[in-house]
N, C-alpha and C positions, 0 to 999 in steps of 0.2 A: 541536555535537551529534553530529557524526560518530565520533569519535574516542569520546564517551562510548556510543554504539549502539557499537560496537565492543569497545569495554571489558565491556560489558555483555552481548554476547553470548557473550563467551568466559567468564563466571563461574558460579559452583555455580548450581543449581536454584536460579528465584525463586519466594517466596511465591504462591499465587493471590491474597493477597490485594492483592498492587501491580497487579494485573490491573482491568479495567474491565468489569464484565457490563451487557451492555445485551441490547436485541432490536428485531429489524426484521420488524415484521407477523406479530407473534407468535411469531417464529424467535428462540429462545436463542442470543448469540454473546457471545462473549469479546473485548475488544480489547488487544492483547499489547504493552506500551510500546515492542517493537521495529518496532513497524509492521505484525503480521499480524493480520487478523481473523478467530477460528475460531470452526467452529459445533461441537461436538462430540455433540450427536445425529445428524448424515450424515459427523462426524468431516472436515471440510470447511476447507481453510484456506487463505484469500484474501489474496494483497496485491497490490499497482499500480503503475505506473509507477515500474518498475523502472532503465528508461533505460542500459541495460547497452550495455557500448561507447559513450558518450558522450563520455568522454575521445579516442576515437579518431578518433569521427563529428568531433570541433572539429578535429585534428589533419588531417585531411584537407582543409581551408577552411582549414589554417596559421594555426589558433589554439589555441596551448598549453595545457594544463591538467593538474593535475596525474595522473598515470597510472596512480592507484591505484582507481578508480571501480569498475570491475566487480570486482577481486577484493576488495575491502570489500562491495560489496551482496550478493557469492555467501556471504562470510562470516556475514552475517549472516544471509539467510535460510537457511543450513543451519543456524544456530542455531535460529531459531522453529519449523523441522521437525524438527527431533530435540527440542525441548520438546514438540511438541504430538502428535508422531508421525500425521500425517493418513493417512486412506485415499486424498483427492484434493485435489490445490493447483490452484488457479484464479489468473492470473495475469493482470489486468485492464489490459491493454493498455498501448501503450509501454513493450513491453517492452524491445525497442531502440530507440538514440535516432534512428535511420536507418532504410531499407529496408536499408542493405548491413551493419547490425550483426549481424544472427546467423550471414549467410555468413561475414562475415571476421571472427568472433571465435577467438581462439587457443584449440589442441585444449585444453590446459590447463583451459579454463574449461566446455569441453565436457563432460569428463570430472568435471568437477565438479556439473553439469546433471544427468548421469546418474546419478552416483553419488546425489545428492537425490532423483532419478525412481524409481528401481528399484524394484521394489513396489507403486508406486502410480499410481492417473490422475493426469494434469497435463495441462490444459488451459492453450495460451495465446488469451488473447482480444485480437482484431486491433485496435489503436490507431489513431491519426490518425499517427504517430509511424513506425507501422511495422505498416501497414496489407496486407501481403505475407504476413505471419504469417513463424514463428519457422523457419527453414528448417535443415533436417541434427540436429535435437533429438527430442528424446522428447516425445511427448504428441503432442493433436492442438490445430491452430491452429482459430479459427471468429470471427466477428461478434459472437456471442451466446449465453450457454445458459443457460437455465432446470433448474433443478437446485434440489432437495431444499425445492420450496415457493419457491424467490427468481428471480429474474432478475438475471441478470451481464452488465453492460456494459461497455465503455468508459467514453463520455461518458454525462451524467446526460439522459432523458427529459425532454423539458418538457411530455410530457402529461401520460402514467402512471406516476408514481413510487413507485406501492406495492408494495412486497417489492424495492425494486431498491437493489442495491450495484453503484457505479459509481466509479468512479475519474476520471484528466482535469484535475480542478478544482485538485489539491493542496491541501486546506483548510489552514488555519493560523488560530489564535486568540491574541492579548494580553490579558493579564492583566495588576493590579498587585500584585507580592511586595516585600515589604519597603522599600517606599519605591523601588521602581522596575517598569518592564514589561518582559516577560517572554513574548518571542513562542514559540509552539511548531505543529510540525505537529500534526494532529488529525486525529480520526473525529469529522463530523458526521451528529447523526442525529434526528430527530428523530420515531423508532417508525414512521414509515411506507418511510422510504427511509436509505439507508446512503453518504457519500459517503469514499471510504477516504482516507486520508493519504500521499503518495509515499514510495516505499520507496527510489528511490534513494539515494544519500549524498549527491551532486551537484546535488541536485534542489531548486529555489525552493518558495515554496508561496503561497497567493491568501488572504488575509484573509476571513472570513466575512461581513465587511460589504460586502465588494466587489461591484461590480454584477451579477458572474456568476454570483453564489449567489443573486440579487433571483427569489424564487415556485419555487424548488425545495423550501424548508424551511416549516413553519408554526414560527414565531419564537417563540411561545410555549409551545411543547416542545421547543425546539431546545437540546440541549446537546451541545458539543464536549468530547470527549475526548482530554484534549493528553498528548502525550508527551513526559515528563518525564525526569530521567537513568536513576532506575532505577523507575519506575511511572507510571501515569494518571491526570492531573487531570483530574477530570468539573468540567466548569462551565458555569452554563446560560448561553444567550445574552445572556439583559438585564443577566448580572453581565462581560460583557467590556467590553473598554475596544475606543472607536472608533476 
């Protein structure tokens, strides 16, 4: 899927209509098959665990990986913000894969941050991952913000999950096409909370049926929105496969 997010960020304008419109607690939001979530009445545009420098966090523990990760994820999201053109990007933690990825990431990529920034708010919101916040960048680092009716977190509440997009989990859903299955990242959501899907390239992702999605969702509104090569399958939870 890398290589097709990739592909797919560098081409003409896409339809709205391969886009996924849902809403969380009454907030209109878009979900963008490249991985970002926009609202576009506070013009608002959210994605997650980005894990920029991850390639270099494993390199440091002298385990190889391939060393293309941060300038693919920055590629991409300067695609989803020049589609969606936002007032404010919210950046739901882990953002780096380290405490020491945003010092020692190369000015190159810096410059690249900025160039995305200019203009607008950017909030990074502090991860488990890289809980120090985003250091020598634009925007402001924080815990938490509540902002335009939602709450933005990191990880998912297991009190109060209404109005909240959270990130952490990396949702993923399987499906079967054509005589086989068909895993993909997703937006789970089910009208009261929002869990986002990982925006890095590098990044795993957690099954919906997995134990750590068990009393975040009500199952019976719960539909994931998986991302496809070039658009969003909405599919409710009782039609996935276990």
């Amino acid at each position: 899927m890398t290589m097709h997010r990739l592909i797919y960020a560098t081409s003409p304008a896409v339809s709205p209509s391969l886009h996924a419109r849902t809403s969380i607690n009454g907030v209109a939001a878009i979900c963008d098959p490249l991985g970002g979530l926009y609202f576009p009445e506070s013009r608002t545009l959210v994605v997650s665990d980005l894990h920029l420098e991850k390639g270099s966090a494993f390199a440091r523990r002298g385990m190889m990986l391939p060393p293309y990760d941060t300038l693919a994820t920055l590629r991409i999201l300067d695609a989803v913000i020049a589609r969606h053109d936002p007032a404010t990007v919210i950046s739901l933690g882990d953002n780096f894969h380290d405490r020491k990825g945003s010092a020692a990431m190369p000015e190159t990529f810096r410059q690249m941050i900025a160039a995305m920034a200019c203009g607008r708010e950017w909030i990074w919101i502090n991860g488990n991952h890289d809980p120090d916040g985003a250091q020598g960048l634009p925007g402001a680092s924080m815990d938490e913000l509540r902002h335009a009716g939602l709450v933005f977190r990191h990880e998912p509440s297991r009190r109060d999950g209404i109005g909240e997009i959270a990130g952490h989990l990396h949702p993923s859903a399987t499906v079967r096409r054509r005589e086989r299955s068909v895993r993909r990242a997703c937006f789970a959501t089910d009208g009261k909370r929002l869990v986002m899907p990982a925006f890095g390239v590098t990044t795993g992702g957690l099954d919906l049926r997995h134990r750590e999605m068990s009393g975040l969702f009500d199952r019976q509104q719960l539909v994931a929105h998986m991302l496809g090569r070039d658009r969003i399958y909405s599919v409710r939870f009782a039609n996935l496969l276990g």
